[in-house]
C-alpha positions as a Python dict, from the first residue, in 0.01 Angstrom:
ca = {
    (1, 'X'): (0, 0, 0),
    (2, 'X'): (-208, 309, -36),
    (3, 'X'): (155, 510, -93),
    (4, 'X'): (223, 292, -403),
    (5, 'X'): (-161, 345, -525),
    (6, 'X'): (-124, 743, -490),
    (7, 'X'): (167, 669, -705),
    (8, 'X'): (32, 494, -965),
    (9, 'X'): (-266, 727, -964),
    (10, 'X'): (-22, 1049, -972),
    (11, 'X'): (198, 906, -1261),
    (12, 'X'): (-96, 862, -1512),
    (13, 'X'): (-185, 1250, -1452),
    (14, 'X'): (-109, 1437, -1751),
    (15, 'X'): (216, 1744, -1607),
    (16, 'X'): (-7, 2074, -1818),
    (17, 'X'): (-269, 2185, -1610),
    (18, 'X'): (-613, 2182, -1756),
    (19, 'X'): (-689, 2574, -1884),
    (20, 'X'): (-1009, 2609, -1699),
    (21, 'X'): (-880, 2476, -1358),
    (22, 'X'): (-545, 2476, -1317),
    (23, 'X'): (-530, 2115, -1197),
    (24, 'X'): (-354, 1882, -1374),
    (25, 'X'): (-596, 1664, -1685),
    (26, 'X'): (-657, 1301, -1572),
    (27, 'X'): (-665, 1093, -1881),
    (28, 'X'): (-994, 1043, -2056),
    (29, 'X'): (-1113, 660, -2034),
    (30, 'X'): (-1201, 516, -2294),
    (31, 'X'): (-1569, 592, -2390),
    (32, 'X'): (-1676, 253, -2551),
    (33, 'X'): (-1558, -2, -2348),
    (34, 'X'): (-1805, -217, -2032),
    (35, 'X'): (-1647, -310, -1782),
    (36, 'X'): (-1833, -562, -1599),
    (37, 'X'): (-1856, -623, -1238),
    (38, 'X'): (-2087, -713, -975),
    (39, 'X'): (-2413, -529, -1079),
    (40, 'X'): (-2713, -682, -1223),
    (41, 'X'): (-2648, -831, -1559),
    (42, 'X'): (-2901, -600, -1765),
    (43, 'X'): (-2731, -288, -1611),
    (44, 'X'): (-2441, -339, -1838),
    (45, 'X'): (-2682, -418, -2139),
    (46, 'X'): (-2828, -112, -2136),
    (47, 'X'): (-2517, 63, -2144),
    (48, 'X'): (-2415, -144, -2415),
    (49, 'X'): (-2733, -36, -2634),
    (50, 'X'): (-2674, 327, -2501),
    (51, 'X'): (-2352, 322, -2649),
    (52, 'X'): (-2454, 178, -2987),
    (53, 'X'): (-2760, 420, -2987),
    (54, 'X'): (-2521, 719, -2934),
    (55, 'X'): (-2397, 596, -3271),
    (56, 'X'): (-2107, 409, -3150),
    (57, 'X'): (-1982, 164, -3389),
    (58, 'X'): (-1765, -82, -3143),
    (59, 'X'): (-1836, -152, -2800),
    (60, 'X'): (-1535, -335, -2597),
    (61, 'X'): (-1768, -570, -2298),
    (62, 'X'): (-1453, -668, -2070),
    (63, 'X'): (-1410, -849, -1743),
    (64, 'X'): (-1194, -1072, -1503),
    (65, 'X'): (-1210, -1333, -1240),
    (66, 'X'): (-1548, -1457, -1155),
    (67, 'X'): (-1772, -1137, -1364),
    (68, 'X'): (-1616, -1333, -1749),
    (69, 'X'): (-1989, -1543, -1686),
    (70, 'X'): (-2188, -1216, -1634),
    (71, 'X'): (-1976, -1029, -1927),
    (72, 'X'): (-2086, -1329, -2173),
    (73, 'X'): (-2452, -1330, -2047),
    (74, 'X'): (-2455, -963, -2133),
    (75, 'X'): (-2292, -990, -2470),
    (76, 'X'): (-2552, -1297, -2543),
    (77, 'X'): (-2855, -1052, -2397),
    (78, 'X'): (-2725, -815, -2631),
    (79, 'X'): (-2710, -1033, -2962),
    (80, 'X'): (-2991, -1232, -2925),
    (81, 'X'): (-3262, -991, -2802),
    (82, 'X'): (-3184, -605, -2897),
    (83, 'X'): (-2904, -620, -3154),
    (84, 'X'): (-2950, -889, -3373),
    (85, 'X'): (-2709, -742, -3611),
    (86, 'X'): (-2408, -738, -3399),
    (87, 'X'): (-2117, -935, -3501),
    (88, 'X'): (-1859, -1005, -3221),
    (89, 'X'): (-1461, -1125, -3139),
    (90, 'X'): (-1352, -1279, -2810),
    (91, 'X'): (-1012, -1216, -2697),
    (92, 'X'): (-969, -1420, -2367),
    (93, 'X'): (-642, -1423, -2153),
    (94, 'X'): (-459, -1387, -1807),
    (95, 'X'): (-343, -1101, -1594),
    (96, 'X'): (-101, -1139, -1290),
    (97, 'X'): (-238, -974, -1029),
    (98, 'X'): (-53, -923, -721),
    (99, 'X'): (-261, -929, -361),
    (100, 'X'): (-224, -768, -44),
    (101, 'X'): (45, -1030, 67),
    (102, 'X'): (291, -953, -219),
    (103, 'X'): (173, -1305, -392),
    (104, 'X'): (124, -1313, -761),
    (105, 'X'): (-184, -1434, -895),
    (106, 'X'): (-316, -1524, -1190),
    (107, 'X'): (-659, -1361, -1288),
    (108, 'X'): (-864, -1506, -1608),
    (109, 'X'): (-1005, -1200, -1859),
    (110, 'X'): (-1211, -1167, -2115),
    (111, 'X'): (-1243, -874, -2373),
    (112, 'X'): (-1567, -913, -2582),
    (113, 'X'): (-1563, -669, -2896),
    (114, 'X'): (-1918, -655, -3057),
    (115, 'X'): (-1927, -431, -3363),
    (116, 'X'): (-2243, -304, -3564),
}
């Protein structure tokens, strides 16, 4: 399993080596997207509202599985008490996930874009 991961991790390195270092460039995530997981729900607000106060004009608040509650709190937290000019889009749908057993499951997400 952790053969297949190194894998994975080694195919989405860029081949030119990064000037400075050498090594070869990772590819840069994307900067305004949340991705919601187990921390506190106002953790992920404020880094909502840092993005938007870095001047960001879209922020992507995504999630799966049982975090899609905590991901709509923190869109609602955001909208109704520090951004009350944010419109927002919800794109919902399913990944298949496979687990440790080689069974496919399937895994609820939830993508919320909130624009200003």
């Amino acid at each position: 399993m952790a053969e297949t991961q190194q894998q994975a991790r080694d195919s989405r390195i860029e081949e030119r080596p990064d000037s400075r270092s050498g090594y070869p460039q990772r590819p840069k995530r994307e900067e305004n997207v949340i991705f919601v997981g187990k921390k506190p729900t106002m953790s992920y607000v404020l880094a909502v509202m840092t993005q938007f106060s870095a001047g960001t004009k879209e922020v992507h608040i995504k999630a799966r599985g049982r975090s899609i509650s905590r991901a709509v709190d923190v869109a609602e937290v955001v909208r109704n008490r520090f951004a009350t000019d944010v419109k927002h889009t919800v794109d919902i749908g399913t990944d298949e996930v496979t687990d440790e057993k080689g069974n496919k499951i399937n895994v609820s997400t939830i993508d919320v874009k909130m624009n200003k």
